[in-house]
C-alpha positions in Angstrom: 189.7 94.4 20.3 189.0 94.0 24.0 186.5 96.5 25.1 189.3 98.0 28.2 191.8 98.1 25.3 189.6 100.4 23.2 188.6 102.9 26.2 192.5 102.9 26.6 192.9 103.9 23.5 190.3 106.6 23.2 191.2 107.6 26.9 191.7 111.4 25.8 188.7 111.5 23.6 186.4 110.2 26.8 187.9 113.0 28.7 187.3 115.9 26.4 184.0 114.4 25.2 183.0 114.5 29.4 184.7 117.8 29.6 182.5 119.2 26.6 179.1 117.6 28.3 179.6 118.8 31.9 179.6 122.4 30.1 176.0 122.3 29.6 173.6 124.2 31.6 172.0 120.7 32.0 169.5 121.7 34.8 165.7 121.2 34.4 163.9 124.0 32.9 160.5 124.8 31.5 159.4 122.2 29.2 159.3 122.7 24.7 158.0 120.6 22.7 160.5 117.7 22.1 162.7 118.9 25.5 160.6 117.5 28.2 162.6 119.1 30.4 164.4 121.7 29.0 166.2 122.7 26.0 169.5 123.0 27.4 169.0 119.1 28.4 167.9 118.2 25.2 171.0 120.0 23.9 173.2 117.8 26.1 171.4 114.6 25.1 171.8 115.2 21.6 175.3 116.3 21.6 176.0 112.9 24.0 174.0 110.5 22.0 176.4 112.7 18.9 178.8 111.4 20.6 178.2 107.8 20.9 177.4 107.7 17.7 180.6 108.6 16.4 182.4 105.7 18.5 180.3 103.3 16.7 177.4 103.2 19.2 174.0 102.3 17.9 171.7 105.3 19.5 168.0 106.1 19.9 166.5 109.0 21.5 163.2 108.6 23.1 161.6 111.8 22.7 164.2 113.9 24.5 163.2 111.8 27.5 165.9 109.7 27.3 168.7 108.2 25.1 170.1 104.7 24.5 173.7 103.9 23.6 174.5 100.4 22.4 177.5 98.8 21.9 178.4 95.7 20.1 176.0 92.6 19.6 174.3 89.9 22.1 175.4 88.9 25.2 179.0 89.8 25.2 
């Protein structure tokens, strides 16, 4: 399935998925161990790469620094 085809598809799920995520108090805060930058972030990054993962994306988190959603194989 083309990739625009599938977003199409799972058009309601994006929206409520970016409805749920902008909920989060995702503003920096004093760091924890593990939330670099706040729990609340870290909250949001883990429910997102959640998320992704769910839609089939392969995800890594890198130490509540950042997070890396991956979809599909090679160059296309």
């Amino acid at each position: 399935m083309k990739f625009d085809k599938a977003v199409e598809l799972m058009k309601d799920d994006i929206i409520a998925s970016v409805q749920e995520l902008v909920r989060f108090r995702s503003i920096e805060d004093s760091p924890e161990p593990g939330a670099p930058f706040g729990r609340e972030i870290r909250n949001c990054l883990d429910r997102t790469l959640q998320i992704c993962s769910g839609l089939g994306f392969k995800t890594e988190n890198f130490d509540g620094f950042a997070g890396h959603a991956e979809f599909g194989e090679g160059d296309e």
